[in-house]
Phi, psi and omega in degrees: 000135188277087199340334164282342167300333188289304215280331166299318159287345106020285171295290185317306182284336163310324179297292200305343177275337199080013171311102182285165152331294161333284162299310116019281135005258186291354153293291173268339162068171177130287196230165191301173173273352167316300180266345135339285166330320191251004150294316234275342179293338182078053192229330163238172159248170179253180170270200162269018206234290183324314227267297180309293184332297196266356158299302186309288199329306216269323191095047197257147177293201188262021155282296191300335193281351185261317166296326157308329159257024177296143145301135174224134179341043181325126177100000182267170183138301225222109204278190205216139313304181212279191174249315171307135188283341187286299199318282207315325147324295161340288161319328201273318182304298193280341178276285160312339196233002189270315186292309188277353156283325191306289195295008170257331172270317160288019176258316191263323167285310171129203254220092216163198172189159199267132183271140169255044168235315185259078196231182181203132191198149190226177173220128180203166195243111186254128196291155210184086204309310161306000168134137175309155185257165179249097208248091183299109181249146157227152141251132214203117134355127157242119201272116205229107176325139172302102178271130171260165164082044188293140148200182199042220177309306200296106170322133197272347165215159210282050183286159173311140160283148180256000000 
């Protein structure tokens, strides 16, 4: 069976229980639902105490339950730029918004970048009398470049100069 084949099935017992994400979620437990989700999407993994947690939930055999904690080909899917309109917002954000989160972040850290392995991110739904609002929170390391072959006086990494 192919991961994506998993995530299709996957998806099917989620159609066929009436299953929300939230349950689903709080079933296997662990991690934000961001990442939970995007096991279950096939873009992360779980461990193995999840990885078991969503074999019992889903009724998966010990392959699938062993594919679920693979590292997986991540970013596949999902053509360039996406197509789908919510992925494509996203997409859209970072395309308009991206060079000036840059120059706000080497302006407040120095010359480097926020990692999306040591990271966090939330979702949340905010009440809103003009319509609820969709509120993404992120948090990322900021990982700061390697200057090579530093010597003397020259910083050896892009931390901000005070």
């Amino acid at each position: 069976m192919k991961r994506e084949d998993l995530t299709e099935k996957l998806l099917d017992i989620k159609r066929e229980k009436g299953w929300s994400w939230k349950h689903i979620c709080e079933k296997i437990g662990g991690y934000s639902e961001v990442l939970i989700v995007g096991a279950i999407m096939g873009q992360m993994k779980l461990t193995k105490p999840q990885a078991a947690n969503a074999g019992e939930l889903f009724g998966l055999s010990k392959a699938e339950v062993a594919m679920l904690n693979e590292v997986p080909m991540r970013g596949t899917g999902t053509p360039m730029p996406p197509t789908d309109p919510l992925i494509y917002r996203f997409y859209e954000m970072v395309m308009v918004n991206g060079p000036a989160w840059k120059a706000l972040i080497e302006e407040e850290f120095g010359d480097g970048i926020m990692s999306a392995i040591d990271f966090d991110m939330a979702l949340e739904r905010v009440a809103n009398p003009k319509g609820d609002r969709v509120k993404i929170t992120m948090s990322g390391k900021f990982l700061p470049y390697k200057y090579y072959g530093a010597s003397g006086n020259v910083p050896e990494y892009g931390f901000k100069e005070g």
